[in-house]
BAKEZA-622588 format. One line per field, with one value per residue: residue in three letters; x, y, z of N, C-alpha, C in turn. Coordinates in Angstrom, 2 decimals. Atoms other than C-alpha are relative to their C-alpha. Layout:
N
numar: ALA, ...;
n_xx: X, ...;
n_yy: Y, ...;
n_zz: Z, ...;
ca_xx: X, ...;
ca_yy: Y, ...;
ca_zz: Z, ...;
c_xx: X, ...;
c_yy: Y, ...;
c_zz: Z, ...;
REM end
This chain:
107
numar: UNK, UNK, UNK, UNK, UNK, UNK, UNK, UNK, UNK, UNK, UNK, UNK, UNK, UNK, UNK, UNK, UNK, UNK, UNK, UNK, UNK, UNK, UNK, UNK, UNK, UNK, UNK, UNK, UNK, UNK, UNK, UNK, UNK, UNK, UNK, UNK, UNK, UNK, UNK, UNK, UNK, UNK, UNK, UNK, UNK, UNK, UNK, UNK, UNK, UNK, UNK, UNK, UNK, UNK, UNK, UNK, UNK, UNK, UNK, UNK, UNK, UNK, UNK, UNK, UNK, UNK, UNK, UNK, UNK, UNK, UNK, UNK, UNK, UNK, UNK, UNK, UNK, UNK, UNK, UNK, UNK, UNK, UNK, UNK, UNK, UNK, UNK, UNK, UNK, UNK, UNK, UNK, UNK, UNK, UNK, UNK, UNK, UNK, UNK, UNK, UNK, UNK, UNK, UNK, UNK, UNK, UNK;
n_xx: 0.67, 0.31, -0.35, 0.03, 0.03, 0.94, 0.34, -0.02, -1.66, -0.88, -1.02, -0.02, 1.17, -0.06, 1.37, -0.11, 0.45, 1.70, 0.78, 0.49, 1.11, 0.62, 0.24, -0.89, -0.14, -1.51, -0.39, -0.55, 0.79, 1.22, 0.85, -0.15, 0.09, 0.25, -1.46, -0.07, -0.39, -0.65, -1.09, -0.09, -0.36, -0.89, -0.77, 0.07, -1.19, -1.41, -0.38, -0.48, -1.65, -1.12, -0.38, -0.51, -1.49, -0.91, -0.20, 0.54, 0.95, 1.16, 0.73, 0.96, -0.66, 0.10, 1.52, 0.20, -0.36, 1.11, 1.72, 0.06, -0.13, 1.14, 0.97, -0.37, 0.18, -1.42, -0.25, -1.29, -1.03, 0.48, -0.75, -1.35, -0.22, 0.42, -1.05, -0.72, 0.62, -0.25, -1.82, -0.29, 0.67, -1.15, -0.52, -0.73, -0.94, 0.26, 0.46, 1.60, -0.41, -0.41, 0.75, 0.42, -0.85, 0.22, 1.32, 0.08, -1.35, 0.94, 0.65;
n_yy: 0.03, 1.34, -0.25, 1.17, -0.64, -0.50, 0.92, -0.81, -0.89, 0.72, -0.52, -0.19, -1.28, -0.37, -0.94, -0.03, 1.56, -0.29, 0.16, 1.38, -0.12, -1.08, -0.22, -0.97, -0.53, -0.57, -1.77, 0.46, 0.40, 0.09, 1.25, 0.02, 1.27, 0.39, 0.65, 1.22, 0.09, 0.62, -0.88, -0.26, 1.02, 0.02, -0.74, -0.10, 0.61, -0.28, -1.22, 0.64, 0.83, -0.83, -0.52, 0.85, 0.24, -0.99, 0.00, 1.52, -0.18, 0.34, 1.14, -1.14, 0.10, 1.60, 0.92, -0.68, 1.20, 1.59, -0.29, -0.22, 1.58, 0.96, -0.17, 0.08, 1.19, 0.51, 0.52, 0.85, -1.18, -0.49, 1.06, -0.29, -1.32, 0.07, 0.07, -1.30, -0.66, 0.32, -0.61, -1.51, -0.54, -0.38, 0.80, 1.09, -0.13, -0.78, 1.20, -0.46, -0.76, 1.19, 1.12, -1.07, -0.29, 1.25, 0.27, -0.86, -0.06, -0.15, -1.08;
n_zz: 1.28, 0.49, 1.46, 0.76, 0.88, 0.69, 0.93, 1.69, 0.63, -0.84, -0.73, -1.53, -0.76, -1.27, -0.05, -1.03, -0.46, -0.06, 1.04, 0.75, 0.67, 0.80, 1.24, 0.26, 1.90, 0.36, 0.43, 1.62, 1.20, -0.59, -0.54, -1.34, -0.91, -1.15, -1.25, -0.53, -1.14, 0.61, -0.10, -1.17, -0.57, 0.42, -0.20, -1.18, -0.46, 0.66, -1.10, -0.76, 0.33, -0.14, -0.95, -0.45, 0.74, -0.79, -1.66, -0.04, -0.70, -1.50, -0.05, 0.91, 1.64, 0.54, 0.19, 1.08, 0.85, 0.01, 0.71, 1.50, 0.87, 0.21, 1.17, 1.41, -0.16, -0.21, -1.69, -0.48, -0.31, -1.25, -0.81, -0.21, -0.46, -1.04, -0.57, 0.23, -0.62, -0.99, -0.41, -0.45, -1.06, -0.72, -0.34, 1.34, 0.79, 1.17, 1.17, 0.85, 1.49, 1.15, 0.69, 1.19, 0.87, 0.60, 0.31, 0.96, 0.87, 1.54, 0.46;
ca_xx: 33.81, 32.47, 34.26, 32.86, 32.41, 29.65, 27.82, 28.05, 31.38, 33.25, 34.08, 35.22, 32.42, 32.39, 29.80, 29.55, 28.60, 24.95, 24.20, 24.22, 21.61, 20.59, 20.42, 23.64, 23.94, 27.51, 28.86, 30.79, 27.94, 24.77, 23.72, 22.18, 22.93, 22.41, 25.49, 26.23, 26.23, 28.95, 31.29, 30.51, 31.61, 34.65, 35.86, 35.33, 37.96, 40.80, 40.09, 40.60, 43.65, 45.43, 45.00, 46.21, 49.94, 49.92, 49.18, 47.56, 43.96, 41.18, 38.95, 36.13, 37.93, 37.86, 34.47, 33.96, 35.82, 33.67, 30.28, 31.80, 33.16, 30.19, 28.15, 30.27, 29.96, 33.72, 32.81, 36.35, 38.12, 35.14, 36.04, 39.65, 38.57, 36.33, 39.32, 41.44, 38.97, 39.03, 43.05, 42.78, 40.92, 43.06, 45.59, 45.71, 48.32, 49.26, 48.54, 45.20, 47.69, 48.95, 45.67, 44.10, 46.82, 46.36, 42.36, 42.72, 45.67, 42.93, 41.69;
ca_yy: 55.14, 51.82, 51.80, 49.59, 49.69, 50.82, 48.00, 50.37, 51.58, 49.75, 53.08, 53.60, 54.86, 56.02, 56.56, 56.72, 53.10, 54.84, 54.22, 50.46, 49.32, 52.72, 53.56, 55.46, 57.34, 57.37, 60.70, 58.66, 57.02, 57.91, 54.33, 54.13, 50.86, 49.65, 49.45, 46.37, 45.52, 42.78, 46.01, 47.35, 44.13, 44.15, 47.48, 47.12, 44.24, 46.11, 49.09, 46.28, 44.42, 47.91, 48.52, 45.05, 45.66, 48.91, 47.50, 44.07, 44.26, 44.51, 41.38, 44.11, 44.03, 40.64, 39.68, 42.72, 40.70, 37.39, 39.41, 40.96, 37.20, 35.39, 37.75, 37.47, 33.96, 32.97, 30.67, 29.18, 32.81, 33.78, 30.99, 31.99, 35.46, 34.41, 32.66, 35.20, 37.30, 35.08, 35.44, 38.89, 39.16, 40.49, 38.01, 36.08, 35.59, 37.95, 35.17, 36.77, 39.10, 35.99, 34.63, 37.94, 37.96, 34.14, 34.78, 37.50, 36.96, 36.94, 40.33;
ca_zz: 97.43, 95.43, 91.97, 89.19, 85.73, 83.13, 81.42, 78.32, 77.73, 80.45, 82.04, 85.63, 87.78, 91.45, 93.54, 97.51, 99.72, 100.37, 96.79, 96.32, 94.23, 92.98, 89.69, 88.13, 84.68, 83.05, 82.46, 79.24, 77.61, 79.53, 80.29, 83.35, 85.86, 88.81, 92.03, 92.52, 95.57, 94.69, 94.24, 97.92, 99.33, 97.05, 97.74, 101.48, 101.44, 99.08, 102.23, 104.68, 102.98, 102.76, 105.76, 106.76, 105.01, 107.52, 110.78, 112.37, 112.16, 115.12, 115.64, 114.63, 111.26, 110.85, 111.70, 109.15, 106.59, 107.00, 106.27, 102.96, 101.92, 102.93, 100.82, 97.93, 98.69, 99.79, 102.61, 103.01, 103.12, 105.65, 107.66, 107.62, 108.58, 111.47, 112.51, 112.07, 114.34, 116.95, 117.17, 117.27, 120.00, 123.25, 124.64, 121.07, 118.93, 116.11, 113.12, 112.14, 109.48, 108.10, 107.60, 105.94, 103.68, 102.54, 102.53, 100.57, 97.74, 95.06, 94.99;
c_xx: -0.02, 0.55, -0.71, -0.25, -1.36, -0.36, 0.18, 0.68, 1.26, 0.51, -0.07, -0.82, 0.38, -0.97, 0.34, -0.76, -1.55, -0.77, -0.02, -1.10, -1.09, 0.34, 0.89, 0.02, 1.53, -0.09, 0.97, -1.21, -1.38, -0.85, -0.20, -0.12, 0.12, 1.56, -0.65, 0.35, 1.65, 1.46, 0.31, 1.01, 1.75, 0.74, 0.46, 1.54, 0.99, -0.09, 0.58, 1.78, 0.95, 0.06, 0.88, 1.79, 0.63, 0.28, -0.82, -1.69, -0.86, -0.73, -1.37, 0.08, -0.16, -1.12, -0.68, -0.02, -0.63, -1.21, 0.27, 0.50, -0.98, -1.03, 0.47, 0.46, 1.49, 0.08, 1.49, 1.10, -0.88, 0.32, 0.79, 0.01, -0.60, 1.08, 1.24, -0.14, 0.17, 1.61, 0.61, -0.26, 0.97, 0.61, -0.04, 0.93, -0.44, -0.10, -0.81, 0.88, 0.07, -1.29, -0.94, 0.46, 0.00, -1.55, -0.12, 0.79, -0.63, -0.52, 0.80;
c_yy: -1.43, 0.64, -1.57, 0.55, 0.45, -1.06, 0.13, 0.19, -0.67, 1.24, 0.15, 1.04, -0.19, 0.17, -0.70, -1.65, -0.24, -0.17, -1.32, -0.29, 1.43, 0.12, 1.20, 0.20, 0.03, 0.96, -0.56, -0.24, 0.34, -1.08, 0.31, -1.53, 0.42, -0.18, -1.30, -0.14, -1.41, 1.31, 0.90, -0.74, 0.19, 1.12, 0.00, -1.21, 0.23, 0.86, -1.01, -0.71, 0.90, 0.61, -1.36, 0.43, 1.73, -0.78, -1.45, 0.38, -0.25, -1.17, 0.32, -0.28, -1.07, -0.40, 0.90, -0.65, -1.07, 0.78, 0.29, -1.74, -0.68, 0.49, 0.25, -1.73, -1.10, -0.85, -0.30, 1.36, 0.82, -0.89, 0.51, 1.43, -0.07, -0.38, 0.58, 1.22, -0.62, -0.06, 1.21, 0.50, 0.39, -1.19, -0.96, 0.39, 1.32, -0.99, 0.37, 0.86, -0.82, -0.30, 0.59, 0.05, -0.96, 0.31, 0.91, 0.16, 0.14, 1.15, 0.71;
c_zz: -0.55, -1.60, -0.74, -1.16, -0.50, -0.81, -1.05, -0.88, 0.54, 1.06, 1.46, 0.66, 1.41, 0.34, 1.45, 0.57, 0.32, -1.38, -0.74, -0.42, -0.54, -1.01, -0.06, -1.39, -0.06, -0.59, -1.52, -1.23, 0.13, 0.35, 1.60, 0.32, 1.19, 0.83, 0.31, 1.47, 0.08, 0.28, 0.94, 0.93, -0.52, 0.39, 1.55, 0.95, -0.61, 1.60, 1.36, -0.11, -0.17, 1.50, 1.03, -0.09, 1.24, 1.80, 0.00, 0.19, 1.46, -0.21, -0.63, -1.63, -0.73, -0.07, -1.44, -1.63, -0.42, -0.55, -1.32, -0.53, 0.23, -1.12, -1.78, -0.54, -0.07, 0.81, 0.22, 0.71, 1.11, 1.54, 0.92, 1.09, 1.43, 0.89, 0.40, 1.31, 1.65, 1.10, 0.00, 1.48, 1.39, 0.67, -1.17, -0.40, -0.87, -1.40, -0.59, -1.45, -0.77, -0.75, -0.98, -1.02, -0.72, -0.63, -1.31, -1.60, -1.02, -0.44, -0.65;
REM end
C-alpha cells in the first residue's frame, strides 16, 4: 500500500501501488487528490529498508532501490545503491547492507 496524506485535512490515506496518479476522495474531508507518485517511490524504499534490517538484500533489490532514488531525485544514494548492487551480486562481498543503511538513514 502507498500511504500519504490529504491536501485537505492532512489525513492518512491508503490506497494500493496501481493507483498512482489517480484521483482519490478522503473519507475525512471529501477532497479529492491526486497519488503522488513521489509516495510510491517512498514507500517502496521503507519496504526495502525493512527488509534490509531482516536479511542482506539481492542485487535485484538494489538496482530496485536506484530506480526509486533516481526518481525521487537522490542521485548520490542511487549511486550508493547501484553500488551496493553490484556487491551483491554472487561471489561479492556482503557490504551492500552497510551501504543501504548509510543511503537510506533519511527516511
Amino acid at each position: 500500500m502507498i500511504s500519504y496524506r490529504c491536501p485537505g485535512c492532512d489525513q492518512r490515506l491508503e490506497v494500493p501501488p496501481h493507483a498512482v496518479h489517480d484521483e482519490q476522495r478522503c473519507a475525512a474531508c471529501g477532497q479529492t487528490s491526486q497519488v503522488p507518485a513521489a509516495a510510491y517511490h517512498l514507500s517502496r524504499l521503507r519496504v526495502l529498508r525493512a527488509a534490509l534490517r531482516e536479511r542482506a538484500l539481492s542485487a535485484d533489490e538494489w538496482r530496485e532501490a536506484a530506480v526509486h532514488y533516481r526518481a525521487l531525485d537522490h542521485a548520490e544514494a542511487a549511486v550508493e545503491a547501484e553500488q551496493a548492487a553490484r556487491r551483491a551480486e554472487p561471489g561479492s562481498s556482503t557490504e551492500a547492507s552497510e551501504a543501504l543503511a548509510e543511503a537510506t538513514a533519511n527516511l
